[in-house]
N, C-alpha and C positions, 0 to 999 in steps of 0.2 A: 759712277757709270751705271747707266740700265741696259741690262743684256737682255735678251728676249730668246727664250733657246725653245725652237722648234721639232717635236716628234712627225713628220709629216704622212699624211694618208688620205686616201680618199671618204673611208668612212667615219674616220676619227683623226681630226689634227690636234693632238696634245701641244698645251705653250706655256712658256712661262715668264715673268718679269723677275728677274734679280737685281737687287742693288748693290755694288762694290766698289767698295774704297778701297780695292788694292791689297786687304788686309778680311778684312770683316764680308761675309757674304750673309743677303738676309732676302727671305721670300718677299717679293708683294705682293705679286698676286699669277693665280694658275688657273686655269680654264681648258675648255676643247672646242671646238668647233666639232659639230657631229651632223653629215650629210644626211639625209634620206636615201638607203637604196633604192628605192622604186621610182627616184628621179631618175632625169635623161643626165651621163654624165657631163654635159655641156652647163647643166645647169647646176649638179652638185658642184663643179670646179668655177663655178660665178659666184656659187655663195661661198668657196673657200676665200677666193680671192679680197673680195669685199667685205667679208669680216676678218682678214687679216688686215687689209687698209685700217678699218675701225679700231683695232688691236694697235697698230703702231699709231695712229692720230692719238689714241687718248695717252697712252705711256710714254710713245716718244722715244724709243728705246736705240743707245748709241752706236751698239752692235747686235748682230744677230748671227747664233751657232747653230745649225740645224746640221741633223742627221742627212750622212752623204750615203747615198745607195752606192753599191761594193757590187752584190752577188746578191742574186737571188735564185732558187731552187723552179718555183711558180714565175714564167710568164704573165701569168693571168693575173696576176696581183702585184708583178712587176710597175709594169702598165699604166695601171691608175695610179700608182702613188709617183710614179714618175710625173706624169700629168699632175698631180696633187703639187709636187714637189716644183712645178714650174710656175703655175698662178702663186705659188706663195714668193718663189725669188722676182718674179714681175713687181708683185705691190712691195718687195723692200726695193729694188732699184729706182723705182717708181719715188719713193723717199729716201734715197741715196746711203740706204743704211750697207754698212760696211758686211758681208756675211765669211763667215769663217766656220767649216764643213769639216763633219770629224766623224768616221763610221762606227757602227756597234761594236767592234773591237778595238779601236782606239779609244773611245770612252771606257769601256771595263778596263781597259788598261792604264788610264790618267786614272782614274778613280778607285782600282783595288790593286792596281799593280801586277792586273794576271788580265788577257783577253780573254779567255774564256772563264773569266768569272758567270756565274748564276744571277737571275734576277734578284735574289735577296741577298746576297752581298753587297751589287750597285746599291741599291737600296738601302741595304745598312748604312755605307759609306755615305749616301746623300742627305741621312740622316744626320749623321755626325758634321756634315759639313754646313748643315741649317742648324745645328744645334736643339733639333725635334726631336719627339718619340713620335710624331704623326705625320705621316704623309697624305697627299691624297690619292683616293679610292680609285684613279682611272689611271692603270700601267702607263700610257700615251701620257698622259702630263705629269707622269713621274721621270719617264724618259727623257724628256722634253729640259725638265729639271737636270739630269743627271747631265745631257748636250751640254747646256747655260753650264754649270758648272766646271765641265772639260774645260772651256776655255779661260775661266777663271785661273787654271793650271796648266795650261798651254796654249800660251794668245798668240803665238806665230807661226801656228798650225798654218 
């Protein structure tokens, strides 16, 4: 099974492809999508869209777990990732891929067994679950990672 687990945003969309036999989890491959602020947001959320299309065409991916907004403090950056977060569920409907939604506290919680675990605990723990000592460099496609993973450990979320 390939999961595709999505960190979503307007200036950075973290993603990632996992393969699972049920048993064994293993990275293929991690990327971001990263906007230009000084565009118009009609047009950063055209090129979200369209390289998420590109993103499921070339992998193919059987399901997809992306980060569910809960709560936000900021309005203003509510907003846009809300918007972010709607051209990416368009182009999976669009490929009828299955999505199952898990917030930053329920992933620290399938992943360290505390919700308010730390970034570097998730991260330990995603560590261990790729069987890495390296992650990669951009939080957002580490997230994205740690999403995909949640549902490897809770798929009737």
């Amino acid at each position: 099974m390939k999961i595709l687990g999505i960190d979503p945003g307007m200036a950075i969309v973290g993603y990632c492809i996992l393969d699972y036999d049920g048993k064994n989890i293993s990275l293929e491959h991690s990327g971001s999508i990263q906007t230009t602020k000084n565009e118009k947001e009609g047009a950063r959320l055209k090129e979200i869209h369209e390289d998420m299309r590109t993103i499921i065409q070339q992998y193919q991916p059987d399901i997809c777990a992306i980060e569910k907004l809960f709560f936000f403090r900021n309005y203003t950056t509510v907003m846009p990732v809300a918007h972010a977060r709607g051209v990416i569920l368009l182009a999976l409907e669009e490929f009828n891929i299955p999505v199952y939604e898990y917030t930053p506290i329920e992933v620290k919680q399938i992943l360290t067994g505390y919700g308010r675990a730390t970034k570097k605990e998730v991260e330990q723990m995603v560590k261990i679950a790729l069987d890495t000592d390296t992650l990669p460099k951009l939080d957002d496609t580490v997230d994205s990672i740690a999403i995909a993973i949640s549902y490897t450990r809770n798929p009737n979320k």
